[in-house]
Structure formats: structure tokens, C-alpha cells
Short mmCIF file of the C-alpha atoms (twelve columns), coordinates in Angstrom:
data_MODEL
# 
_entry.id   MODEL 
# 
loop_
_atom_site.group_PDB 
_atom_site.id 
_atom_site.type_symbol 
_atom_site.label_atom_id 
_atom_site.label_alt_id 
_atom_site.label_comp_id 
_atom_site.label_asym_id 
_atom_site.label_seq_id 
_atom_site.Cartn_x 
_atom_site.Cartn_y 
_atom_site.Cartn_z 
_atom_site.pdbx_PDB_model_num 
ATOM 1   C CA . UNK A 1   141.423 59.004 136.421 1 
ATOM 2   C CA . UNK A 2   141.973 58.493 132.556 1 
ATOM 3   C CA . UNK A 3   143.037 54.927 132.829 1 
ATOM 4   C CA . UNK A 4   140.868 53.211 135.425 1 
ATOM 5   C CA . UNK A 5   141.312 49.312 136.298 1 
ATOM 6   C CA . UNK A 6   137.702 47.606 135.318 1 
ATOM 7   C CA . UNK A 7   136.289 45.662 137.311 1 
ATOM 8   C CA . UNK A 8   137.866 42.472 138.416 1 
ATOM 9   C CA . UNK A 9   138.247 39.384 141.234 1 
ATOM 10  C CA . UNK A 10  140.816 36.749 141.885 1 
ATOM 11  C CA . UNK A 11  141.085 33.492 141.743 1 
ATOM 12  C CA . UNK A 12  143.146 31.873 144.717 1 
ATOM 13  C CA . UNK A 13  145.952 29.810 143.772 1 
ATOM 14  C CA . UNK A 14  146.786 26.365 145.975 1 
ATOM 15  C CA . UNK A 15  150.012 27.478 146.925 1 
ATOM 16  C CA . UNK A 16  148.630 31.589 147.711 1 
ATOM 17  C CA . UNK A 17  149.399 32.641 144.917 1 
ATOM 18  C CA . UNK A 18  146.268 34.509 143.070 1 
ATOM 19  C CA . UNK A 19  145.388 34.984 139.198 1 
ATOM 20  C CA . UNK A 20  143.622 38.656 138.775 1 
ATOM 21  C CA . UNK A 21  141.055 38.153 135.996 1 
ATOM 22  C CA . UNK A 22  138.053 39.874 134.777 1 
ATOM 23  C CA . UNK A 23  134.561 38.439 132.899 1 
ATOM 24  C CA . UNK A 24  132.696 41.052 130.338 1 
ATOM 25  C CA . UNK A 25  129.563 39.943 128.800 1 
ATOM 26  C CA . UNK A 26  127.561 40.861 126.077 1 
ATOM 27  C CA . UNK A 27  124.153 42.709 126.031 1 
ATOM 28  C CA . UNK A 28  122.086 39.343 125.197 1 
ATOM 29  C CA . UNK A 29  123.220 35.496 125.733 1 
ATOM 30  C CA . UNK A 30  126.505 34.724 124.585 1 
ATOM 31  C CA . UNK A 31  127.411 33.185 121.243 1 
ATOM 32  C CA . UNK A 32  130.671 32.033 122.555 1 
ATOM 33  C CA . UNK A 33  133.281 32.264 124.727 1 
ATOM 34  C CA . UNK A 34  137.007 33.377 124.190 1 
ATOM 35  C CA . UNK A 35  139.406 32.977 126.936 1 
ATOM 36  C CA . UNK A 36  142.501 35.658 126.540 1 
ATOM 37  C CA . UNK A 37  145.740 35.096 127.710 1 
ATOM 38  C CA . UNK A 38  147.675 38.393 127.596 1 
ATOM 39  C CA . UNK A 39  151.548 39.611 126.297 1 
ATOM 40  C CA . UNK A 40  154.165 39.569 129.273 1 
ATOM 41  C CA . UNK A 41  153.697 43.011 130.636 1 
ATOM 42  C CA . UNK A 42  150.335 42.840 129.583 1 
ATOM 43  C CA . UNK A 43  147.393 43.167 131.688 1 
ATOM 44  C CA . UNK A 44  143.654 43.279 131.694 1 
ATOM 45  C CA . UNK A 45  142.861 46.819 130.301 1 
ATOM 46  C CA . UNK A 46  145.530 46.664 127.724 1 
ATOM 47  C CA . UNK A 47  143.216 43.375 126.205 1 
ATOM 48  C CA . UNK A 48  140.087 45.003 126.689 1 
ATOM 49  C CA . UNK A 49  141.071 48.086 124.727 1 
ATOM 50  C CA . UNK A 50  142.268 46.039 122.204 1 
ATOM 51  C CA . UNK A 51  139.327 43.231 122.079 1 
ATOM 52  C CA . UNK A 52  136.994 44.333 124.397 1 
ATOM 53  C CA . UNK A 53  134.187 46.318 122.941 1 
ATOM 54  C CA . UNK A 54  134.310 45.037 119.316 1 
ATOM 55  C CA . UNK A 55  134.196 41.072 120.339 1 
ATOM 56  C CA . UNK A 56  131.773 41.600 123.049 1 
ATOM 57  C CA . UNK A 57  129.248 43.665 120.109 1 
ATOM 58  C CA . UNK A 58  129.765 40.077 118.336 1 
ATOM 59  C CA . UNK A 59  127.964 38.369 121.357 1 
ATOM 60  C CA . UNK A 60  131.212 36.777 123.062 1 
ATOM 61  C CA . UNK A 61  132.119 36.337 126.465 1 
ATOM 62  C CA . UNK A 62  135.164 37.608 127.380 1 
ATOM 63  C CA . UNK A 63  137.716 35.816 130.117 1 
ATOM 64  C CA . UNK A 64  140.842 37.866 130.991 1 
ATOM 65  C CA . UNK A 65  143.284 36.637 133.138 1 
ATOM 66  C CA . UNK A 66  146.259 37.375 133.725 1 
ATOM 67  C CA . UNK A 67  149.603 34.691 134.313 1 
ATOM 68  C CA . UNK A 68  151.595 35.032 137.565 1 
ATOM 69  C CA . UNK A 69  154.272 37.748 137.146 1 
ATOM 70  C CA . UNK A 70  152.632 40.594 135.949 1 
ATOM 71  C CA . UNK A 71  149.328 43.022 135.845 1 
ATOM 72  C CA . UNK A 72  147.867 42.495 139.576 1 
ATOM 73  C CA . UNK A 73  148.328 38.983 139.883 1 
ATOM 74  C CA . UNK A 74  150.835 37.355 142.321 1 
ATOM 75  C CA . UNK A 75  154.531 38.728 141.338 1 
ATOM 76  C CA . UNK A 76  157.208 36.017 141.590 1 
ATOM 77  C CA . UNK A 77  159.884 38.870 143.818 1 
ATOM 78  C CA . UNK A 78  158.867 41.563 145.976 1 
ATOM 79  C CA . UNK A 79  160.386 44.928 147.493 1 
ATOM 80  C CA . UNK A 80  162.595 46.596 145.241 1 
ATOM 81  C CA . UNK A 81  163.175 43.443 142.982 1 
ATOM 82  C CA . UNK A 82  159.364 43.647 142.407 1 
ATOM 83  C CA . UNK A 83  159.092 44.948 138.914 1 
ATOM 84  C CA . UNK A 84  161.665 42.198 137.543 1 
ATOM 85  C CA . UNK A 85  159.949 39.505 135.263 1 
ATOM 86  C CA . UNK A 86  161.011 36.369 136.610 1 
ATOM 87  C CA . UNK A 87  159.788 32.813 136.630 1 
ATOM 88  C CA . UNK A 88  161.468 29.216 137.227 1 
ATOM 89  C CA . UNK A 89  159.522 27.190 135.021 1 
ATOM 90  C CA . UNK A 90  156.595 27.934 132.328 1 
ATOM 91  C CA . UNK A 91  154.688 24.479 133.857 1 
ATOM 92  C CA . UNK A 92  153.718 27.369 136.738 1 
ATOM 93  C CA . UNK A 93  152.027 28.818 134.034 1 
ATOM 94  C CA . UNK A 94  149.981 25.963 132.674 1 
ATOM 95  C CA . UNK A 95  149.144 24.565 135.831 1 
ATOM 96  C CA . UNK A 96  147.896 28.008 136.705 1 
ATOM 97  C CA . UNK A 97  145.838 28.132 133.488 1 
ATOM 98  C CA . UNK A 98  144.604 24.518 134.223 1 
ATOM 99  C CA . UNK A 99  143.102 25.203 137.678 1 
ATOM 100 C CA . UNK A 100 141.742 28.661 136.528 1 
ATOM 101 C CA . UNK A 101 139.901 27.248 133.599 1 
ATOM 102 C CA . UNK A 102 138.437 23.953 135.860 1 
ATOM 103 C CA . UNK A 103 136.954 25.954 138.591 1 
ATOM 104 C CA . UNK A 104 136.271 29.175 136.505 1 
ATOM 105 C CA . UNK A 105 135.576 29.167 132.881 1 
ATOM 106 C CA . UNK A 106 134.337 25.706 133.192 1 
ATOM 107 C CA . UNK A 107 131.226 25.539 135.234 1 
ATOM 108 C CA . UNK A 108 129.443 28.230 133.530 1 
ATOM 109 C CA . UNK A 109 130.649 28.202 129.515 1 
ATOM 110 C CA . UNK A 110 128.888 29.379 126.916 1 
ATOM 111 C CA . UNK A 111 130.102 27.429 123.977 1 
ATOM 112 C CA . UNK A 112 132.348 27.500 121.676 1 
ATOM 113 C CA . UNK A 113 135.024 27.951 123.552 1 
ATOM 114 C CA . UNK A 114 138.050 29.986 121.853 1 
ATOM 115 C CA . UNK A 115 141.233 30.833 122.577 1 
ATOM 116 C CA . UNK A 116 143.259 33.932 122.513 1 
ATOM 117 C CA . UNK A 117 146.512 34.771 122.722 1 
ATOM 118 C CA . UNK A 118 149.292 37.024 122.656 1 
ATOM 119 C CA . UNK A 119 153.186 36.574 122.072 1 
ATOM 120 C CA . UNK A 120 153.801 34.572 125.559 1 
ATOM 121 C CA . UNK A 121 150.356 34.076 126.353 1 
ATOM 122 C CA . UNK A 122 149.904 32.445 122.310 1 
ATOM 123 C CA . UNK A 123 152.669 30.664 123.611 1 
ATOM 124 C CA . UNK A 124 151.234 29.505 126.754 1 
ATOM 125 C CA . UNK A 125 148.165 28.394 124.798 1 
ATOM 126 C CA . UNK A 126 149.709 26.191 122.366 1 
ATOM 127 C CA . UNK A 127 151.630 24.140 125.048 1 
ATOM 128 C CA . UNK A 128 148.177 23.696 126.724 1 
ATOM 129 C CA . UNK A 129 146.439 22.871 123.754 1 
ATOM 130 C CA . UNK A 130 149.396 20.313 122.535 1 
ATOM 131 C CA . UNK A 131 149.279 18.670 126.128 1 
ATOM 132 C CA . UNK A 132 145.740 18.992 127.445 1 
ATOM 133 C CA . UNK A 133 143.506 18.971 124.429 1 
ATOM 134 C CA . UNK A 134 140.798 20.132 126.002 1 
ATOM 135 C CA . UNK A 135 137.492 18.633 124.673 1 
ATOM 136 C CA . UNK A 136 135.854 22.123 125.267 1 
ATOM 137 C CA . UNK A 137 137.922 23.975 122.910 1 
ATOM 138 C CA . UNK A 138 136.796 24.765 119.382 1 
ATOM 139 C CA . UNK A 139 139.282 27.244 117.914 1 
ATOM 140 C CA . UNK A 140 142.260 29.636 118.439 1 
ATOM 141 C CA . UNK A 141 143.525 32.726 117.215 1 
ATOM 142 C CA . UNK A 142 146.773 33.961 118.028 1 
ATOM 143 C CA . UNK A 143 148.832 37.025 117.570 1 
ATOM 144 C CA . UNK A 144 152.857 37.157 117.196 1 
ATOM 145 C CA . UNK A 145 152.907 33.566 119.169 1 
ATOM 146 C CA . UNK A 146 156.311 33.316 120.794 1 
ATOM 147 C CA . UNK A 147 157.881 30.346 119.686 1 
ATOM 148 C CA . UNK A 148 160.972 31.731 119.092 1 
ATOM 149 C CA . UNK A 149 162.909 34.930 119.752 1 
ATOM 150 C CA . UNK A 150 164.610 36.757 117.207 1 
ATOM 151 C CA . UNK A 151 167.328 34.869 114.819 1 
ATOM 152 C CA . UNK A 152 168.079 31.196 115.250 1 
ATOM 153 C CA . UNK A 153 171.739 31.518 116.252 1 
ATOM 154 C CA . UNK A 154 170.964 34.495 118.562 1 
ATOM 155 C CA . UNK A 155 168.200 31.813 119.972 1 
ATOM 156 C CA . UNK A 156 171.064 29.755 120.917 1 
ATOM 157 C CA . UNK A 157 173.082 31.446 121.973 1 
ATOM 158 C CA . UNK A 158 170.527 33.265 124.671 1 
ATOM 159 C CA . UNK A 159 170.210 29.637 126.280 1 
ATOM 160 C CA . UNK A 160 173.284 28.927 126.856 1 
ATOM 161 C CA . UNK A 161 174.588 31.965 128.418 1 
ATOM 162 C CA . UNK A 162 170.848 32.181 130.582 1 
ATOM 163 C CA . UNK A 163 172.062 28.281 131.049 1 
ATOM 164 C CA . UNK A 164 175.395 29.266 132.836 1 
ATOM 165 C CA . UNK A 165 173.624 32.414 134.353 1 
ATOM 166 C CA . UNK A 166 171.371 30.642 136.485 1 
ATOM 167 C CA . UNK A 167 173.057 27.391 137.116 1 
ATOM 168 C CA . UNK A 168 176.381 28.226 137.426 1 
ATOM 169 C CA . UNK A 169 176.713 31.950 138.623 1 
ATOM 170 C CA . UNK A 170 173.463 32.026 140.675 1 
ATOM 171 C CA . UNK A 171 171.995 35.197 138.715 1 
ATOM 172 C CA . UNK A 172 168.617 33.693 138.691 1 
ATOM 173 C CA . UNK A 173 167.115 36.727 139.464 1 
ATOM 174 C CA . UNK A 174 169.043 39.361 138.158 1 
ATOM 175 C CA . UNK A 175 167.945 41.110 135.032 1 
ATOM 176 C CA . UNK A 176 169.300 39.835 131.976 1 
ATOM 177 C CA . UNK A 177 171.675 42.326 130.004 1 
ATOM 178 C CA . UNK A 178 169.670 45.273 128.212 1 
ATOM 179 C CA . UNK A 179 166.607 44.722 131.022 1 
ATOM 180 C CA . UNK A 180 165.875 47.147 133.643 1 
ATOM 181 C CA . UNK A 181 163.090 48.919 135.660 1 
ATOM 182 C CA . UNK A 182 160.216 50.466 133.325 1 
ATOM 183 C CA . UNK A 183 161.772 53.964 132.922 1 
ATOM 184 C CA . UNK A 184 161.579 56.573 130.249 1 
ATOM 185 C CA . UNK A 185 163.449 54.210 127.938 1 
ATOM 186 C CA . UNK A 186 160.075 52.519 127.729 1 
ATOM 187 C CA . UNK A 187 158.514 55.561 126.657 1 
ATOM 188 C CA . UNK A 188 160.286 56.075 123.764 1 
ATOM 189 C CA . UNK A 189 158.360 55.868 120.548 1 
ATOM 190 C CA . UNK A 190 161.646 56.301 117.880 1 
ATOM 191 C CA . UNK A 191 162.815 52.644 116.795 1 
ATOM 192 C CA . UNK A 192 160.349 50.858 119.351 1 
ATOM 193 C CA . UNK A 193 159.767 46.383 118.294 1 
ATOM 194 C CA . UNK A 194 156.090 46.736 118.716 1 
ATOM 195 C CA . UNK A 195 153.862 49.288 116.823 1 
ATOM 196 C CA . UNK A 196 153.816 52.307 114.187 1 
ATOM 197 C CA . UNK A 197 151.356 53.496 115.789 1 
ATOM 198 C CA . UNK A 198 152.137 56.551 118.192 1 
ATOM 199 C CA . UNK A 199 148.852 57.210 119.669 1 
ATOM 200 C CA . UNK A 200 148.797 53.145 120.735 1 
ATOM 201 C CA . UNK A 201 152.294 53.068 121.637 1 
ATOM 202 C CA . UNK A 202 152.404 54.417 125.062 1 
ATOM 203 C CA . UNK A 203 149.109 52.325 126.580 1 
ATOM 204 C CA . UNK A 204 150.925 49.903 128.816 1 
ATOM 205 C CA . UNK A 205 152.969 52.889 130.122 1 
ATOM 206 C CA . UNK A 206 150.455 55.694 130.712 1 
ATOM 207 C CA . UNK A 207 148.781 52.695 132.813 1 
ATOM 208 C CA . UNK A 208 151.978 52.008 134.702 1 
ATOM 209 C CA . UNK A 209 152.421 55.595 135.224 1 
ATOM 210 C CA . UNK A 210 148.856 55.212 136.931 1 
ATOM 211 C CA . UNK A 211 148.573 52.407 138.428 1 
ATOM 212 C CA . UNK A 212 152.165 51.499 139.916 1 
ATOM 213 C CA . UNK A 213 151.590 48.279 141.244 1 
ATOM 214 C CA . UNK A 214 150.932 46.837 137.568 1 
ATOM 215 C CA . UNK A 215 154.520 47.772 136.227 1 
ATOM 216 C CA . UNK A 216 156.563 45.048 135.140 1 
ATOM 217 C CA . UNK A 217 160.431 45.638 134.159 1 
ATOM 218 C CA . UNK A 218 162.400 43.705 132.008 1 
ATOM 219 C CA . UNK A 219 163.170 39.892 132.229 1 
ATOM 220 C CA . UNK A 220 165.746 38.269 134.224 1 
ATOM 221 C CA . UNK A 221 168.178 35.500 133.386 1 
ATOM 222 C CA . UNK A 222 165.670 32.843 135.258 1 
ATOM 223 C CA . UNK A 223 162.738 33.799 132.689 1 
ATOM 224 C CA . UNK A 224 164.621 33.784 129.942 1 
ATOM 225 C CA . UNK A 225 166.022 30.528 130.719 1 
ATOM 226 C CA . UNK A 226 162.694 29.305 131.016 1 
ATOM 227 C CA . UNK A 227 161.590 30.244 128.521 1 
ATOM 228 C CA . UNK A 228 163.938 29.215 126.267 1 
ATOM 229 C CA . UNK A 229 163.448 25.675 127.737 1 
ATOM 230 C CA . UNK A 230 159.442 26.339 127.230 1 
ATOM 231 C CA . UNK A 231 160.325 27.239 123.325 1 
ATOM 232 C CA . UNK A 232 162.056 23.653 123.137 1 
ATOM 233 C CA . UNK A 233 158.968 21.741 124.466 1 
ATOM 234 C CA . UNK A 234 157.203 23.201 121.611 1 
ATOM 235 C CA . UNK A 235 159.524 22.253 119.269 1 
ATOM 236 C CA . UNK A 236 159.910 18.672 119.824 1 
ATOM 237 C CA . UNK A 237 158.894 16.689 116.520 1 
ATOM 238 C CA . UNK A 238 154.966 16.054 116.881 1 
ATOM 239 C CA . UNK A 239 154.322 18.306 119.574 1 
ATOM 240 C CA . UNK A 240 152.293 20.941 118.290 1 
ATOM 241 C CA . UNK A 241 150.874 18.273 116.147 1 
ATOM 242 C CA . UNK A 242 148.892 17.409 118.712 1 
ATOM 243 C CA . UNK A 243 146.668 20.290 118.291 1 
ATOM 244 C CA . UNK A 244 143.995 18.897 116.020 1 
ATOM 245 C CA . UNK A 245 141.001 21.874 116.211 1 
ATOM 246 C CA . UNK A 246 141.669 25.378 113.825 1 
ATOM 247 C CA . UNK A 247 144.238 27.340 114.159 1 
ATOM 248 C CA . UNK A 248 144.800 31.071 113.337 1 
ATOM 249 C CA . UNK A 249 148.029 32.496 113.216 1 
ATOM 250 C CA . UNK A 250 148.756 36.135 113.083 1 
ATOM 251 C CA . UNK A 251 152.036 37.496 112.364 1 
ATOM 252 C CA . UNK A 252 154.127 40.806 111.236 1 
ATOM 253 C CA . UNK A 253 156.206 41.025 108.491 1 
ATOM 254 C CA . UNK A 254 158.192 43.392 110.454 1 
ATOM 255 C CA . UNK A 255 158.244 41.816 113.865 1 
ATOM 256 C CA . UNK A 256 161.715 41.150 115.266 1 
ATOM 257 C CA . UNK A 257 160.391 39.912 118.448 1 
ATOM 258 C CA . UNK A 258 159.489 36.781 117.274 1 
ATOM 259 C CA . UNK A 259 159.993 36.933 113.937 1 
ATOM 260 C CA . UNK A 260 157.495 34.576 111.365 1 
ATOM 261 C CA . UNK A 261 160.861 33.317 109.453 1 
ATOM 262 C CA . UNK A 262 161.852 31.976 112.823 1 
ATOM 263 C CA . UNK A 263 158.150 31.074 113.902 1 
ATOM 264 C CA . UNK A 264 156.714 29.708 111.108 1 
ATOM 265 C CA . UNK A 265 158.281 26.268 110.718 1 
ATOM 266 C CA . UNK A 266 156.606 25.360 113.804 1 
ATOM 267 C CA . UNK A 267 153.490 27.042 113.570 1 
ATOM 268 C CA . UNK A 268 153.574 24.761 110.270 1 
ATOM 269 C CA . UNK A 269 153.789 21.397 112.260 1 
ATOM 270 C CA . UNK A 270 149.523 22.512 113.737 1 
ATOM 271 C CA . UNK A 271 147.446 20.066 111.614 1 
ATOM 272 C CA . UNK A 272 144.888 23.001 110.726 1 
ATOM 273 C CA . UNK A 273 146.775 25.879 111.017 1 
ATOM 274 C CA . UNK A 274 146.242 29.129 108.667 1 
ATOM 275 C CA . UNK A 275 149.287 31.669 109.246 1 
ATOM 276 C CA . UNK A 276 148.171 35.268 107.608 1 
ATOM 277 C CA . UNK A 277 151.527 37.725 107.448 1 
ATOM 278 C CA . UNK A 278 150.001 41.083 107.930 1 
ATOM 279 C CA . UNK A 279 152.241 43.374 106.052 1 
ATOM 280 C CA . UNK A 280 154.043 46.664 107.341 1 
ATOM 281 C CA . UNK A 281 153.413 45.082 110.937 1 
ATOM 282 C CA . UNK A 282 155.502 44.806 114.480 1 
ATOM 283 C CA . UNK A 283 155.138 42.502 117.105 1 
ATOM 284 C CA . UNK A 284 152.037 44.369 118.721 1 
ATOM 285 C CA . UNK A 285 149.341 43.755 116.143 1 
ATOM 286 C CA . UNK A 286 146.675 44.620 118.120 1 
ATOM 287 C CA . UNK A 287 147.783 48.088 119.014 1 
ATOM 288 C CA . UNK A 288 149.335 48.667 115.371 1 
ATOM 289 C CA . UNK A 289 148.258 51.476 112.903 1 
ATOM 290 C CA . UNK A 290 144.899 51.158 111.519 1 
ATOM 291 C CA . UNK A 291 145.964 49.963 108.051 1 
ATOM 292 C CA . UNK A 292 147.705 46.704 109.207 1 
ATOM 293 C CA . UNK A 293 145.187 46.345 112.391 1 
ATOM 294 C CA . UNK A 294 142.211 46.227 110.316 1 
ATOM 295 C CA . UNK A 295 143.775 43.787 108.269 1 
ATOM 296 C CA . UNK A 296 144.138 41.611 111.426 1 
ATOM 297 C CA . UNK A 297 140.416 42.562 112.425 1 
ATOM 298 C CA . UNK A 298 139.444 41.534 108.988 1 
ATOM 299 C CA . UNK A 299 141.149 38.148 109.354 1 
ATOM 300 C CA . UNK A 300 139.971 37.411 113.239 1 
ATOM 301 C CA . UNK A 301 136.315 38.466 112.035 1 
ATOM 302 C CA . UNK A 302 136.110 35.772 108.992 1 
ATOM 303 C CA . UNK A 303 137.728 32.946 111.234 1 
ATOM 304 C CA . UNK A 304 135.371 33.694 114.270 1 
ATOM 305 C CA . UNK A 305 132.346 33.160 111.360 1 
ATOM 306 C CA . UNK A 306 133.828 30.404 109.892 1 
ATOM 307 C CA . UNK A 307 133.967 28.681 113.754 1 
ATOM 308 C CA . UNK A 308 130.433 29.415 114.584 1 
ATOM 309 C CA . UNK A 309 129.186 28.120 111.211 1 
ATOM 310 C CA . UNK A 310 130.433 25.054 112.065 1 
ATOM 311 C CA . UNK A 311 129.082 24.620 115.102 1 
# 
């Protein structure tokens, strides 16, 4: 098969749900760790074929997991309702991320430990890092981190109407307008949000196409709502100010997912935060073209230096 799953396990939930997550180490001892939290939709291969080889020739250890709702983990509906990305509230998420990390990233870490992160899983990561501050953790870098979704008045708006969508007509777990089943909409290259890259484009869905039971859909109006409310957490004044070790911030100039003149102001309030705009980039930095991914390869490579010279 030309997209197999790597290896993996799962780690058992206490309500039965289960986390899917994989561990790839490097040819000698490890230098490091870096925990990855993936992009909703995003799953374990996507990260490694993005991360996997390069970081792990640096000496890393690399943790993938992958939050409830998509890849193989536990899904949230089931049956024909099964594909829709849906969640009540993002605390499932952290407190899934807190147990993971106690019983496995903990007991056998190779420090420093970094963070990585993704759109919602950047997101996910700088909620635990503003609430937990984990004495463990040395450093972050992030890519596209959602803490806001497209245009401030379209931001608004979105909560409100997912507001009166859940709460008041009971369409918690209908798709939110524009969503749908992965399809051949998803497939099309022309005018997509995330890369200009066509070779990269279609990763996610040549896996889908292989490997079913990983396809995730669109969102519905309970995961928006959430995370809407999730995005106001983070913006409370002195919230992410809580995050006192280095932060890297990764953004496109051209990403109108989560756009950096909507993001930026808050990635701002991190005490040691360094945003880089990589220019002529979407939201998927990672899977761009070469030109603006080796500028964000460039950028991830100097902080990753700077963090173990000062361990």
C-alpha cells in the first residue's frame, strides 16, 4: 500500500475513550524530546512526513498523538454521523493531553522537552502551557496557531449564530453551513486555504482514500462553538502571559485560516515570544512549496539550537 499507517498503540482514556499515538526514536540517545500535537483532520503520518525524518536525524524523540475526534483515536459520533468533527468542550482536549503526557511522555523523557503544534493542536498547546506550566517544558514552536479564525467581525459573528445553533435549536451535531463529508470537494487543488504546493496538497486525502476509518469531515455547530469559547479563554487579559519559557511562532502571510493580523495581538501578550511571517505562505506551512517551507525549516532549525544551547 503507498500510504501505510506506522506503527502505533493507544493509550486508554478513563472514561473508554483512547488517544492513538506513536513514539519514533533516533539512531543514538536522544537529545530531546518534542511532543506534537497535530491540525484537526490531522493524523500521525501526515506529522511524520512533515517532521519525522528530518527532526529525528537531529537526535529528537518524537511523540505523536493524536486529540479525540480524528485520525484513529476515539471519534466523538459514530455510524453515518462518524466523519463529522464534533466536540462539546476543548477542556476534553486538555485533560486528554494531561493524562497522556503523566503516564506516557513522563516516565521515560529525554530532556528538553518541546512542544509542537499545529493550527488547533498550537492552540491546544498554548492553553496547556498558560494553565499547567509544566516544569518539564523548555520550548515551543508552533505553526499557524489558531487563536482566531478569519476576520474579527466574521469571528463574532460565528459565535453567536454557533451560540443559538446549539443552545437554542439543538443542532449540536449537525454540520455547520459550508461543512460536509470529505468528498471530491476536498480534493480540489484550485483556490484551496492551505498550500501552493500541488504535490503536498492531496496527503491527508490520498490517506483517507486509504485508510477510511481516519477521514474526518467538516465541523459541526458544537465544535465550532467550542471552539470559539476555547479562542476566548486565550484571550482573556494575562492569559497567555502566563507562558514564561520561548516561544516560536510561525505564520503565513497568506493564511486566511487564521490569519497573523487577527493572531498576532495575542501571540504578542507570550512574554518570550518570536513571531516569524513566512512570506507567500497558507495556513499549511509544513506541507507548503519548498521556497516558503525551507524558510520555516530554517527558522525551526536555529530555535531548536538556540534551546539546546541553553540547556
Amino acid at each position: 500500500m503507498p500510504f501505510p499507517l506506522l506503527p502505533h498503540a493507544f493509550f486508554d482514556l478513563g472514561d473508554g475513550g483512547k488517544l492513538r499515538y506513536a513514539r519514533f526514536e533516533p539512531a543514538s540517545a536522544p537529545c530531546g524530546t518534542i511532543l506534537i500535537v497535530p491540525g484537526r483532520r490531522e493524523f500521525i503520518e501526515k506529522k511524520y512526513a512533515e517532521l519525522g525524518d528530518r527532526l529525528r536525524g537531529r537526535g529528537y524523540r518524537l511523540i505523536i498523538v493524536e486529540p479525540r475526534g480524528q485520525g484513529l483515536s476515539s471519534r466523538f459520533l459514530s455510524g453515518a454521523q462518524r466523519q463529522r468533527d464534533h466536540i462539546g468542550d476543548f477542556k476534553m482536549h486538555l485533560d486528554d493531553l494531561r493524562a497522556f503526557f503523566a503516564a506516557v511522555v513522563l516516565p521515560d523523557l529525554a530532556a528538553p522537552l518541546i512542544f509542537h503544534g499545529h493550527s488547533m493542536g498550537a492552540h491546544l498547546i498554548l492553553r496547556w502551557l498558560a494553565e499547567d506550566r509544566p516544569a518539564q517544558a523548555k520550548a515551543a514552536f508552533l505553526t499557524a496557531p489558531m487563536l482566531a479564525l478569519s476576520s474579527l467581525p466574521a469571528h463574532a459573528l460565528a459565535h453567536g449564530v454557533s451560540w443559538l445553533s446549539v443552545h437554542v435549536l439543538g443542532h449540536a451535531t449537525e454540520y455547520a453551513p459550508m461543512q460536509h463529508d470529505f468528498d471530491a470537494r476536498d480534493c480540489t487543488f484550485e483556490d484551496n486555504v492551505l498550500t501552493q504546493d500541488p504535490e503536498r496538497f492531496p496527503i491527508i486525502e490520498n490517506y483517507f482514500k486509504a485508510h477510511p476509518d481516519l477521514t474526518v469531515g467538516g465541523v459541526t455547530w458544537g465544535w465550532l462553538l467550542a471552539s470559539m469559547y476555547s479562542m476566548h479563554i486565550a484571550h482573556r487579559h494575562g492569559y497567555l502571559a502566563n507562558i514564561d519559557i520561548p516561544v516560536l511562532a510561525l505564520v503565513g502571510d497568506r493564511d486566511k485560516v487564521t490569519p497573523v493580523k487577527e493572531t498576532g495581538p495575542y501571540l504578542n501578550e507570550i512574554p518570550r515570544v518570536r513571531t516569524h511571517i513566512i512570506a507567500n505562505a497558507r495556513h499549511d506551512l509544513m506541507n507548503e512549496a519548498d521556497a516558503a517551507r525551507n524558510e520555516v525549516w530554517t527558522q525551526v532549525e536555529e530555535f531548536l539550537s538556540s534551546v539546546l544551547t541553553a540547556r
